[in-house]
N, C-alpha and C positions, 0 to 999 in steps of 0.2 A: 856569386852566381845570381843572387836576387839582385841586383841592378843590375846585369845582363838581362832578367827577365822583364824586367822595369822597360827597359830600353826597349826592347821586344814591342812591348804593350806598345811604349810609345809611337817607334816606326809606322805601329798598323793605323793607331789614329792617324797619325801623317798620312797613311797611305789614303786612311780614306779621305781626311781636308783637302787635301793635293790633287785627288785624281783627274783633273780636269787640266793640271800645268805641264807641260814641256820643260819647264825647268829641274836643272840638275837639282835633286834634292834626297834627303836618308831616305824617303818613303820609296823613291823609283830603285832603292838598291835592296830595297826589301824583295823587291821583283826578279832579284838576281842580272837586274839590268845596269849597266856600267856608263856612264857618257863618254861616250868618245867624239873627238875630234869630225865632223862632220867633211871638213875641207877635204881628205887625202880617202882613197878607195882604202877598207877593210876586204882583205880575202873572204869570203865565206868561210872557208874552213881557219876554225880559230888556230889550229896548233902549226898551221903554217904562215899564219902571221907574226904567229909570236917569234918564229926561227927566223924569219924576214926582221922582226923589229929588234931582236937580239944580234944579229949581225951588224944591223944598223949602229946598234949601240959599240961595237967593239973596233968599230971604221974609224976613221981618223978625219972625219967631217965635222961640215960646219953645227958649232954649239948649240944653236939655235935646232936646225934640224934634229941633233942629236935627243934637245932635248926632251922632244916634242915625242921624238920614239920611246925613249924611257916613259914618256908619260904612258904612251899608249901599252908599251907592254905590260906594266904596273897594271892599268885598267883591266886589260885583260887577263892576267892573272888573278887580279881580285874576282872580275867574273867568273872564271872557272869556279877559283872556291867556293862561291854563293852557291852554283849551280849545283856543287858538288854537295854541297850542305840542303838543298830543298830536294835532291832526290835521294837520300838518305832518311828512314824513316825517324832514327833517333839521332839525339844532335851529337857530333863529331867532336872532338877533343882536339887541340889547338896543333899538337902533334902530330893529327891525322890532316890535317888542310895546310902543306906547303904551302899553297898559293898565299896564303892570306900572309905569312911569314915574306915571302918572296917579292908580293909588293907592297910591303912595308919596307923594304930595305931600297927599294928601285926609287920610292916616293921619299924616302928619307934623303939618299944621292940627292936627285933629283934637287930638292931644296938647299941643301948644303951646294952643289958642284953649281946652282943656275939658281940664285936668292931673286933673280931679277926676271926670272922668266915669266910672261904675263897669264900662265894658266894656274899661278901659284897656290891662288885662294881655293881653285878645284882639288888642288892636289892637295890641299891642306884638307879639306873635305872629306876627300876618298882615302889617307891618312889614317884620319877620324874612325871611317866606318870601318876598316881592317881592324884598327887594334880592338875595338868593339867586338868583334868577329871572335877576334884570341879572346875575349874576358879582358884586355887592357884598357880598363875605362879610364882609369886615371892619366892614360897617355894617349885616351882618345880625348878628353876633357881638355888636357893642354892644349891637341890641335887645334879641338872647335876654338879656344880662346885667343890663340893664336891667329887665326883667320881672322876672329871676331874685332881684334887688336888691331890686326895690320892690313886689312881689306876690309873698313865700313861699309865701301861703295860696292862691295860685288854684289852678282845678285843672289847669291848663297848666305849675303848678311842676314835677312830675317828665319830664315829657317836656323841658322846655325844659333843664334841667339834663343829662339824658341825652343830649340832640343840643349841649350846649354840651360835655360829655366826649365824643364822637364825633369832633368839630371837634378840640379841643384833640388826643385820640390821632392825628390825620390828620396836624396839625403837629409832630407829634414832642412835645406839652408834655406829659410824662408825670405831673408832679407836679399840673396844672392838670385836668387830665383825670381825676385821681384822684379831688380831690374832688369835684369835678361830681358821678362816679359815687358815689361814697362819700353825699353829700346823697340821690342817691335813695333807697341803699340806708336810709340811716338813715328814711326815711318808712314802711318797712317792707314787707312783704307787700302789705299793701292796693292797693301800687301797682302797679299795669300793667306799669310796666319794672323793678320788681323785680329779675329775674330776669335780662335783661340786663344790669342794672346790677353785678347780682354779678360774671357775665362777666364784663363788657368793665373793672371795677374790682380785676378778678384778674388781666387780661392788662397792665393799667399796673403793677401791685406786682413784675409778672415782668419786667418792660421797666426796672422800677429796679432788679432782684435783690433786692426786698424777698421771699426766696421764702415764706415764712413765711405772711407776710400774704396772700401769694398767695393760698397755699396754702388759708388761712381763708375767702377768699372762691368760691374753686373749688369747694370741701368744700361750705360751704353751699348752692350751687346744687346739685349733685349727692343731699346729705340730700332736699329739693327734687323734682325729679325722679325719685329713682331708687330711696330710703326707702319710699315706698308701693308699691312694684312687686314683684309676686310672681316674680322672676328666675327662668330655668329653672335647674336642674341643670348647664346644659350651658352653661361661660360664653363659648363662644362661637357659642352660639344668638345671634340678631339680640334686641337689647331689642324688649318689647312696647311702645313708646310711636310716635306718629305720625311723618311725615317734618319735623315743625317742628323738635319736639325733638329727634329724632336729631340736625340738624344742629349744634343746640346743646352735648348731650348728648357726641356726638363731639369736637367742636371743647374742649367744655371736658376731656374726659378726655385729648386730646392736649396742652393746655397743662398738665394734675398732668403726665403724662409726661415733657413737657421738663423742668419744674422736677427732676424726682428724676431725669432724665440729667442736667442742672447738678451734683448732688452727688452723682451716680454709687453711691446709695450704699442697697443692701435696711433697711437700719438706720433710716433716714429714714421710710421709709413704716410698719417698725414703731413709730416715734416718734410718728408724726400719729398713727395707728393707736390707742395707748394714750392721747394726750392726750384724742382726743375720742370714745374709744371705739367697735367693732365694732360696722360697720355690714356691710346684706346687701349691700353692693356691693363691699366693700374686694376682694374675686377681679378685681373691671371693673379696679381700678385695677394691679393688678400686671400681668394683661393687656393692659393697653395699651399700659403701658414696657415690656412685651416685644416685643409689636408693631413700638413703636418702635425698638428694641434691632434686631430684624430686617430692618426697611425700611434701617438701615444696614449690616447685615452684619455685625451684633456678636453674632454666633451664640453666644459665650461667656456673653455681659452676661444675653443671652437665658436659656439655660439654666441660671442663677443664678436670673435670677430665677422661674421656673417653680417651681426644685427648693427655693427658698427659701421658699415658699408650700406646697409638699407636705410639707414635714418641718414646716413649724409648723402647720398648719391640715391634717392625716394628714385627721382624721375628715370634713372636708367634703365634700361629693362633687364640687365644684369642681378637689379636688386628685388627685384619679383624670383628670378633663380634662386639666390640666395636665401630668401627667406622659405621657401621648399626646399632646402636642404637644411635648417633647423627639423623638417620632421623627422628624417632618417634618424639625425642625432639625439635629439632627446629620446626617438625608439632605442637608440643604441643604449641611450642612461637609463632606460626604464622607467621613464616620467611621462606615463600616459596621457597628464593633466597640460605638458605643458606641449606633447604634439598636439593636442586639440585647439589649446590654444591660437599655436601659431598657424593652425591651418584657419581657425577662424579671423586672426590676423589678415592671412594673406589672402582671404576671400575681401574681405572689407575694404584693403588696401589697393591691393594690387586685381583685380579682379576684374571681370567684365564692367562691371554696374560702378566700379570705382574711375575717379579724374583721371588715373596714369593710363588706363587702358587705352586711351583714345590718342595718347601718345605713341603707342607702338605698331611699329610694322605688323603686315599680317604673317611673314615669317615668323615672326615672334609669337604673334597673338597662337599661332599651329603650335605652335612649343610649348604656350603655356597652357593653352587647352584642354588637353589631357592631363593636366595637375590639379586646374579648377577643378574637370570631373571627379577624379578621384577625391579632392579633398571634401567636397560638396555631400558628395556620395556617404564618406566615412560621418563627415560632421551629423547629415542628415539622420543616419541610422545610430549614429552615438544617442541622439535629442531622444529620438523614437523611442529608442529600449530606456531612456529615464524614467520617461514619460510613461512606458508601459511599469515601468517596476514602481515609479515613487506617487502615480496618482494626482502628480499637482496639477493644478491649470497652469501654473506658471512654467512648468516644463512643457507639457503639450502647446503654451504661446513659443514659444523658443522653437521646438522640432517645426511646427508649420511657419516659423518667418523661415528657418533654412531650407524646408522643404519651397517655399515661395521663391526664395533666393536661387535654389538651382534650377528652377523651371525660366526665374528671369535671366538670369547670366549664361544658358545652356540652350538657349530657342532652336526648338527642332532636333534638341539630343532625340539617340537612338532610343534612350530608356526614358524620354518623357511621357509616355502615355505610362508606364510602370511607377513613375515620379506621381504621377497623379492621383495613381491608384493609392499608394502608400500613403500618398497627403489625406488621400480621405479616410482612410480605414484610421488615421490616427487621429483625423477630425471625428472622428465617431470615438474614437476610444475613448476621448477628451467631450465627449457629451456635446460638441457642435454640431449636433445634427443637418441643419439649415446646410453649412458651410457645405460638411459632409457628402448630402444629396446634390449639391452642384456638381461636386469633382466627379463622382459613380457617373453620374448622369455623359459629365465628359467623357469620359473613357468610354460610356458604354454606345453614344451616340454622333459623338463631336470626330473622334477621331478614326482611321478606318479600323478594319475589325482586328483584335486579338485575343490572345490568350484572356486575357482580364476584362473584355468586354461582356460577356452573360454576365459573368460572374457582377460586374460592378454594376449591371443595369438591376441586378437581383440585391443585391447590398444597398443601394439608392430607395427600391421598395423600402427595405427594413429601415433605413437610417428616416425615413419620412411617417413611417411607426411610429420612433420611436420619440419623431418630433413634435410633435402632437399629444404626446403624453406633456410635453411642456409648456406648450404655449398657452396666451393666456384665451379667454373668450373672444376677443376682439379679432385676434387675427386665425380661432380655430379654421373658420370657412378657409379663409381663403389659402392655409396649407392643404387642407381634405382637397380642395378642389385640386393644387397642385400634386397630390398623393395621388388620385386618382388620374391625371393625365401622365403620368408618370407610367400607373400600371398600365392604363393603353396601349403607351408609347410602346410598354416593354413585352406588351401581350402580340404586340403585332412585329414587333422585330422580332421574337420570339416565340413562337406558337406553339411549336411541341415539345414546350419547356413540362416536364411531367408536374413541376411545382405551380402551374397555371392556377391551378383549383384549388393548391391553401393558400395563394397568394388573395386569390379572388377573395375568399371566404375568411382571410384573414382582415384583411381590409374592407370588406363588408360589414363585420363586430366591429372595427373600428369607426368606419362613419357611423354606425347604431350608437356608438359611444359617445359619437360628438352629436347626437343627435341631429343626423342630418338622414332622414327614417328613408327619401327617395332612394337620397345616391345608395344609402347600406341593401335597400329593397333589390333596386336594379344588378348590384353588386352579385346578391346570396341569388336570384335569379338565374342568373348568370352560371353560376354553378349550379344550381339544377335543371337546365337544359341542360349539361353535360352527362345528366344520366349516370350511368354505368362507366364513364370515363372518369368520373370524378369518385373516391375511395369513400365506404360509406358513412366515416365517422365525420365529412367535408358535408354530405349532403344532407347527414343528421343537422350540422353546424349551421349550412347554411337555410335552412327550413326554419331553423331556429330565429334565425337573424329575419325573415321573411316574416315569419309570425309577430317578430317582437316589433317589425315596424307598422304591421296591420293593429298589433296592440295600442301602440304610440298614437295610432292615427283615429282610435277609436272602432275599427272596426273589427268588431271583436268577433261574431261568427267568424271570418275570414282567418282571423287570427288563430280560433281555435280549431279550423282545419289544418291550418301551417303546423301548429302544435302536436296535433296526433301524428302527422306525418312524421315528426323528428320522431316522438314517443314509436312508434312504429318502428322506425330504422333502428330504435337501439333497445327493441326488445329484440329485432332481427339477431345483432352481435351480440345478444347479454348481458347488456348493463345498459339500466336506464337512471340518468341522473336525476338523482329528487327534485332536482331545481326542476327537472323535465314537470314531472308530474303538477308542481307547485304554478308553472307558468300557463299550464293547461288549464288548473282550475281557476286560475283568474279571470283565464277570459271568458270561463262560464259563467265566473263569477261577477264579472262588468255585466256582463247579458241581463243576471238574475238584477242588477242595480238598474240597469235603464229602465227594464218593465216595469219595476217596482216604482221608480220616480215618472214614467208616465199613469201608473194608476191601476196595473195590470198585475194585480196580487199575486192571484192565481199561479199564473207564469212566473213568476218571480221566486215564488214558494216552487215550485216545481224545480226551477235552473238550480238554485240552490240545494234542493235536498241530493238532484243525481250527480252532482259533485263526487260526492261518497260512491259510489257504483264507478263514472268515469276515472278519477283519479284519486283513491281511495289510499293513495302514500301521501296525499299532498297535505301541508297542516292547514291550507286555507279551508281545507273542508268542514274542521269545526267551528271555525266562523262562520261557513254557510249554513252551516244546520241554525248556529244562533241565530244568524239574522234569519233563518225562518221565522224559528220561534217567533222573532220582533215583529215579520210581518203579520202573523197569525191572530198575533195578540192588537197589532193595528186594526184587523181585521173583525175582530171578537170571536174569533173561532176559539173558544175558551177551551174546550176539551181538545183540539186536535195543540193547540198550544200547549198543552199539561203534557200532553203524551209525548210531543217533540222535545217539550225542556225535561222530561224525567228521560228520557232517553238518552239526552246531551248529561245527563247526570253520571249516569249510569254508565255510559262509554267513554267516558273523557275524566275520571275521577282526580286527575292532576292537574288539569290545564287551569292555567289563569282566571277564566272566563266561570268559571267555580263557583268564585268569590263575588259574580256578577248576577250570579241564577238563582239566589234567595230573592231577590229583591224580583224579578221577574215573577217569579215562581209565585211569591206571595201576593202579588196581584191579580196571577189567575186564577189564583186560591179562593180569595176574597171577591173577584166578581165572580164566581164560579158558584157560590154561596158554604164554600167549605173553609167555614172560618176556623177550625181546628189545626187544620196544614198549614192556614196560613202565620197563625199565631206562632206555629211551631218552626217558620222561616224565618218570621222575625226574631225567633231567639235564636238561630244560628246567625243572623244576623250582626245579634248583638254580641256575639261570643264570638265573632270572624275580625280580622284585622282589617278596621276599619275607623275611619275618623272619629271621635268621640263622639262628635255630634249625631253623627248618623246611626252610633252605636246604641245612643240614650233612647233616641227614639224608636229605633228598633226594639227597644228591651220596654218600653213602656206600650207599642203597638202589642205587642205579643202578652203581657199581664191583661193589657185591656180586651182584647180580641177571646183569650181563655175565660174572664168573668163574665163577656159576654155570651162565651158559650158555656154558661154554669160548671167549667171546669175549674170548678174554687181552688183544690189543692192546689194546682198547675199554675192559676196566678198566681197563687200566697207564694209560692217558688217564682214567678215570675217579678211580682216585685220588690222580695225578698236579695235578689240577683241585680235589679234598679238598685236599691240603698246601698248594697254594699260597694257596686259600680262608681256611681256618678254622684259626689256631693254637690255637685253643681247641676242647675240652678236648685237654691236652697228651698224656695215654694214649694219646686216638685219634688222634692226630697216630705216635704210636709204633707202633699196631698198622697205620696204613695204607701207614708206611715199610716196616712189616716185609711186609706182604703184598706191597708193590710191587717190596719185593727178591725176593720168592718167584716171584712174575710175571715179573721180567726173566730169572731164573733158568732159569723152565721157558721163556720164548722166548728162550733162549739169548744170554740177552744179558747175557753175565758181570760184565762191568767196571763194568756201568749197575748191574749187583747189587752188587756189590761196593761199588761207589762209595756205593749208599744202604747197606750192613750198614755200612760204614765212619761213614756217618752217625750213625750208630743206635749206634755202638757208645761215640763221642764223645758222647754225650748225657751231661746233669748227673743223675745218680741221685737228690741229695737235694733236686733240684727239687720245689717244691710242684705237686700235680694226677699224680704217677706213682699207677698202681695197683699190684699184684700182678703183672698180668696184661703192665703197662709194662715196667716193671723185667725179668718172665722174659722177654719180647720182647727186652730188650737182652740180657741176657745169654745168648739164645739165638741171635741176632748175632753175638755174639761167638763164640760157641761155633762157629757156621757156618762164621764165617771161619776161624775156628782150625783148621774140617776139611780148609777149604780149603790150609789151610799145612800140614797133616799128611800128605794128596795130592801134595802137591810133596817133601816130604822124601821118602814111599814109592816116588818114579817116581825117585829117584835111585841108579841101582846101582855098589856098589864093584869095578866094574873098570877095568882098566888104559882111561888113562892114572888110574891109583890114585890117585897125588896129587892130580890134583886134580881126579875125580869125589870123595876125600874130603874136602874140602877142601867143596867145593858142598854135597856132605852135610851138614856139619858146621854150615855156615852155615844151611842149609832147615832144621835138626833145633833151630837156636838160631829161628829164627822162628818152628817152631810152639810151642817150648815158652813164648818168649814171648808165645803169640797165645791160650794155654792159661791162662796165668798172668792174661793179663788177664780171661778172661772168669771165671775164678775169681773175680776180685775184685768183682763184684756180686753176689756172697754168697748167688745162687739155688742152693739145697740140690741139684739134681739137676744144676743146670750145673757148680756145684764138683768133685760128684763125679765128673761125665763127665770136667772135664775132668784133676781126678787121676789118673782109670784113662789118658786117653788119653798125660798125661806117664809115669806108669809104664808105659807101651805104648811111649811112644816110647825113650825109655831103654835097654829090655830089647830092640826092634827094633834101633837103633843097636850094641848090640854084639852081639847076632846075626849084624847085618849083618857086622860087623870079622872075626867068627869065619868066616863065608861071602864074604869079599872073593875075588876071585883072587888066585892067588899069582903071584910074580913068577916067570917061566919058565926065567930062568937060573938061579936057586935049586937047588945039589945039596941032595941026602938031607941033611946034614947041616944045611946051611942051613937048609931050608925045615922042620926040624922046629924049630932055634932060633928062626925067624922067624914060627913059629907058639906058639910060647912066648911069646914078644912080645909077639905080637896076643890071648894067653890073658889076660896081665896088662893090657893095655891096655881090654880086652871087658869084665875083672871089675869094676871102679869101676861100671861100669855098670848091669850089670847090679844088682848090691848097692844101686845106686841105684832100681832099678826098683824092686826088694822092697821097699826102705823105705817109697817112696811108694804103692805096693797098700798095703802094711799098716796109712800111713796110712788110706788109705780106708776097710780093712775096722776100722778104730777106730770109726769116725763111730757103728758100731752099737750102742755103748754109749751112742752119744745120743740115740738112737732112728730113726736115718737109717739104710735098708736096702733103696736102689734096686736098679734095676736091674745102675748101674754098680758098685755095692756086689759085686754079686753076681759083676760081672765080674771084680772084683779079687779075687773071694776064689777064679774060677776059674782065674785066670792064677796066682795063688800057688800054687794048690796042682798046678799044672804046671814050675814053676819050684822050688818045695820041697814036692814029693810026700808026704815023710815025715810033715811037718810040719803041713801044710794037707790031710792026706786026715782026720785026725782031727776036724776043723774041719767037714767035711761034718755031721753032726752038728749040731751047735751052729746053725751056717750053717741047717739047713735048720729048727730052730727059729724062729731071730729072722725068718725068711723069713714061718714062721707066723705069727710076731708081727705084725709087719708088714703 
């Protein structure tokens, strides 16, 4: 039953290769149509032919005739059956269609009674198709072989051969089957199944793995078919041939496919390829096994062989197809990397701006058109989003060459004014400002109006913002100036853009920025003519911007109009910015500086103080009170100066300028005649964080300024606070011990003196940093002390108990002369000689004294004159000693030394030896001259 239905199948393919021949063949009997003899009239009515041709047959006529009726009843008979079987809905059992029986036996006679009759090879035919009819394939298969045997030349031989390789392919006999087909083919072209025969004799050489031969028979059908066809460009346009051939067409490009997946191998098909030479179809054939390739999901095999076809056959335009059909595929693998890729491949290669394009027809270039855009499109907004996500420059260079690339390969696309727009917003993302405002600029003015035209005329403003923050000096100008005809351009294409007024005033702070004080003036201007049109926190802005270029330009009244004005608007809404305040008082503040450097105090002192009254947040305002102050005191207004700087004290206890107002202060202290205040700035002076130097001197102005107003205690703290301060310079370290001995001194506070001469007296002399003025400091310390020890010897009187007030004598007289000796020995000329007159003083005292002691009272007359003889020799060393060391002194004047104390010794000498030293007066009153 399945090779009956085989068969089936078959006939209807015949029916349809055939439908175009008149010749007898299986497919015309599919139609229930029978061939009959055309020579002799058919009755219409079949069943009265057949009793006509049956009588015929049982006549005792000529053979010939006879046999000719047999044929014809047989025919008819089989057609009944047929007939009988297509209006039947289900198929009939062999027992139910006599007929088919009936002329099987009439065609069997037939052949047997008439071997020689010339319709034999029909009758072997129509044989064929009855027993087929019954299910007798194996005795329909005899006939067709039989025919095929003994009638090469009919013209029933190539059908009958083709339906005996049909059969045979149905039973698996693939060698048997082969040449069936193979016999057709050999009869050529001319035949009707030609061309099936090539098929179905390429699908048995594949069925033995002869692929080769396959191959040879596939190819030729194909030359065939597909050789004369003008193929589009686009190889997976549908072929232009009917629905016959497609299915042929198909079916045999899917058996080349299989055969080259058998040997898996692109090298194959360039082997056929070379042997029988490029044909216009060899693209169908790669295509197909790619196809193939993909229906299994050998998305690899695929994209070989695609890419294997664009790198040999670059210039076809087949091979631009082919490489846009890698995208689909790697979409199918899921290899997002590598459709980017090959679309950025096929942009490169195949492409508008690419060598091959100018090769192709413009049919072609229509076809590939719409791939560039898409790929252009997807490439372009792949760059964008990197670019927006990873921040490099080197992504954002990438997105605008592809964005460039579709605007050149795409001129005049629909979405090129939207291309532009994109290029620029991603030249701005990318910090290319410059570039940026070109593309906005196009869109909003180049090309006609759209959707994206405000918008990018409005985005060109910001991106020329935002250029200008980067550029350098050289070429700021000449952006501003392009930022500004920009806003023009976009002010007058665009008027009742409600953003007019922060654009204006945005771009007004910016030429103020680049100091360009016109265009920003003109600009903020601009928006204050707008009034009530413009929002008030614009017009506060642009006031501001108007003030700060009156600033810039020196004209500062004007300036501080502009300023109250913004100050105004934003006391109006409730918030006024400090800066507000701060920019107001400057420009009082320049006012009060120009008067003051034309000469006009007064006024200067005036701008400055109502600072504080106009703009009483701002902090230049304690500046302005100070530089009152400074004028004040330029001026000698000494009390109105005291009253402004203790005010600035007073109200500003923190500020900087703090640490600046002792020193002020104590000069108009000091010219003021209040030298107590000022003493007392200097010591905060010297106790304020300040240079050293500035500190010494301030702590010694303030000790000196308090002695000089007999505030003793307040110095002896004053420069009590100097020594412990500043060892350096060591002088003034000496002279502040010495006055602070002199201090305690006159506040009677001995021992506190004493204890610092004793300091002072201790000091290293060849220390580095003494002066002159050091050194007679010390030695005049010493000398102090030494007076002090010659007070204590004079308060000791030689009376009883004698012993031992002489004795205490004796001891106070060895102290001072050694307190004398010492200060001798810092070698100050006038302290030497004080203190030699003062040891020849004391000397010549001490035996004075011995001579004026009391005498002891029991002493008679005689005693007390021996006992005064005694005290004569005991007085004389002493005396003798005195003289010598006067004399010393009065030596010194051969050395040009001729003080005071000089003078002393030469008066005590000449009191002590009269004779001697009155002649000396003379001389004495000489070198005096000299002197």
């Amino acid at each position: 039953m399945m090779r009956r239905l085989s068969l089936l199948v078959l006939a209807t393919l015949l029916l349809v290769a055939c439908s175009g021949s008149k010749e007898l063949t299986l497919g015309n009997m599919e139609r229930s149509k029978v061939v009959i003899d055309v020579d002799t009239p058919v009755e219409v009515n079949r069943n009265d032919a057949m009793k006509y041709y049956r009588s015929t047959m049982e006549q005792d006529i000529d053979n010939r005739f006879r046999a000719r009726a047999m044929k014809r009843l047989a025919d008819l008979e089989l057609e009944t059956g047929l007939d009988k079987e297509v209006k039947t809905v289900t198929p009939l059992s062999a027992g139910d269609i006599k007929e088919y029986q009936v002329s099987i036996d009439i065609y069997k006679e037939l052949l047997q009674s008439y071997p020689d009759f010339v319709g034999n090879d029909q009758v072997l035919y129509q044989l064929a198709q009855a027993y087929e009819r019954l299910g007798m394939v194996d005795e329909s298969m005899a006939a067709l072989a039989r025919l095929a045997k003994e009638y090469p030349s009919s013209p029933l031989y190539a059908e009958v051969q083709f339906r005996r390789g049909e059969l045979f392919f149905v039973d698996g006999e693939y060698e048997a089957s082969a040449r069936a087909f193979q016999s057709v083919v050999e009869l050529g072209e001319t035949s009707l199944f030609y061309e099936l025969a090539l098929h179905k004799h390429g699908w048995n050489m594949l069925k033995l793995d002869q692929f080769d031969e396959a191959l040879v028979s596939f190819f030729s059908l194909l030359d065939l078919k597909l050789v004369p066809l003008e193929l589009d460009g686009d190889p997976f346009a549908a072929l232009p041939v009917g629905q016959t051939d497609q299915e042929l067409i198909d079916d045999t490009l899917y058996a080349v496919a299989l055969v080259f997946s058998y040997v898996n191998s692109v090298d194959r098909i360039e082997a056929q390829i070379a042997k029988r030479g490029r044909k216009n179809y060899d693209h169908v054939i790669y295509q197909t096994l790619a196809d193939f390739y993909l229906r299994q999901k050998r998305y690899q095999d695929a994209v070989n062989i695609y890419t294997t076809y664009s790198v040999r056959y670059l210039k076809e335009p087949q091979a631009a197809f082919f490489k846009l059909k890698l995208f689909d595929i790697f979409t199918l693998a899921e290899k997002p990397d590598a459709v980017l890729s090959a679309k950025k491949h096929f942009i490169q290669v195949y492409g508008p701006s690419s060598s091959l394009w100018i090769n192709y027809n413009d049919k072609v270039r229509a076809q590939l058109m719409p791939k560039v855009r898409l790929a252009l499109t997807d490439i372009t907004q792949y760059y964008h989003a990197v670019a927006q996500r990873e921040k490099r420059e080197s992504d954002y260079n990438l997105a605008e060459n592809w964005y460039r690339a579709y605007l050149r390969d795409l001129p005049n696309d629909k979405d090129e004014v939207k291309i532009h727009y994109l290029l620029a917003d991603m030249l701005y993302e990318g910090k290319r400002y410059a570039e940026a405002s070109k593309e906005y600029e196009r869109v909003a003015y180049e090309f006609p109006a759209s959707t994206n035209s405000q918008e990018a005329g409005y985005a060109a403003i910001l991106a020329y913002r935002e250029l200008l923050k980067t550029v350098g000096p050289d070429t700021q100008k000449e952006w501003s100036d392009k930022q500004t005809a920009n806003l023009l351009q976009y002010a007058e294409r665009y008027p009742d853009d409600s953003r007019m007024a922060t654009i204006m005033t945005t771009l007004a702070q910016e030429a103020y920025g680049a100091k360009e004080f016109d265009k920003a003036q003109m600009l903020a201007q601009r928006v204050i003519a707008m009034g009530e049109n413009a929002a008030p926190e614009l017009l506060e802005a642009a006031w501001t911007v108007n003030a700060h270029g009156y600033y810039e330009q020196k004209e500062y009244r004007n300036a501080e109009h502009s300023y109250q004005q913004a100050v105004t608007l934003a006391r109006n809404k409730g918030s006024v910015k400090p800066m507000a305040f701060e920019w107001l008082a400057a420009s009082i503040y320049k006012q009060a500086k120009e008067k003051q450097a034309v000469g006009n105090m007064t006024a200067a002192v005036d701008d400055y103080l109502r600072i504080s009254a106009v703009a009483p947040a701002a902090d230049i305002r304690i500046q302005a009170e100070y530089e009152a102050a400074s004028v004040l005191i330029e001026m000698k207004a000494w009390d109105a100066a005291i009253t402004t700087l203790e005010h600035f004290r007073k109200s500003y206890p923190g500020h900087a300028l703090q640490q600046e107002l002792p020193f002020k202060l104590a000069l108009v202290y000091m010219e003021s005649g209040k030298g107590v205040q000022a003493a007392e700035e200097y010591e905060k002076i010297a106790r304020a964080d300040h240079s050293v130097d500035v500190k010494r001197e301030a702590a010694w102005q303030s000790a000196e300024l308090y002695e000089k107003a007999r505030q003793l205690d307040r110095s002896a703290n004053a420069y009590e606070f100097y020594l412990l301060q500043f060892a350096e310079p060591y002088s003034q370290q000496i002279e502040a011990r010495y006055r602070l001995s002199q201090l305690y001194l006159a506040l009677g506070q001995t021992a506190r003196s004493n204890f610092i001469t004793t300091q002072l007296m201790n000091v290293e002399l060849d220390r580095s940093g003494h002066t002159d003025r050091s050194r007679y400091l010390v030695a005049q310390a010493a000398l102090d002390m030494a007076e002090g020890k010659l007070s204590a010897f004079q308060s000791v009187k030689l009376v009883e108990p004698l012993a031992k007030n002489l004795l205490i004598k004796k001891e106070r007289m060895e102290d001072a002369l050694s307190a004398y000796n010492q200060a001798a020995t810092h070698r100050v000329s006038d302290v030497v000689t004080a203190s030699t007159y003062r040891i020849g003083e004391i000397y010549y005292q001490f035996s004075k004294n011995l001579m004026e002691s009391e005498r002891p009272k029991e002493l008679g007359r005689d005693e007390l004159e021996e006992y005064n003889i005694m005290l004569e020799e005991q007085a004389f060393p002493f005396e003798e000693k005195a003289i010598a060391i006067l004399e010393s002194n009065t030596q010194r004047v051969s050395s040009g030394v001729y003080d005071t104390w000089v003078k002393k010794s030469y008066g005590k000498l000449k009191e002590l030896l009269p004779i001697r030293y009155s002649k000396s007066e003379k001389g004495a009153s000489i070198v005096e001259a000299l002197q």
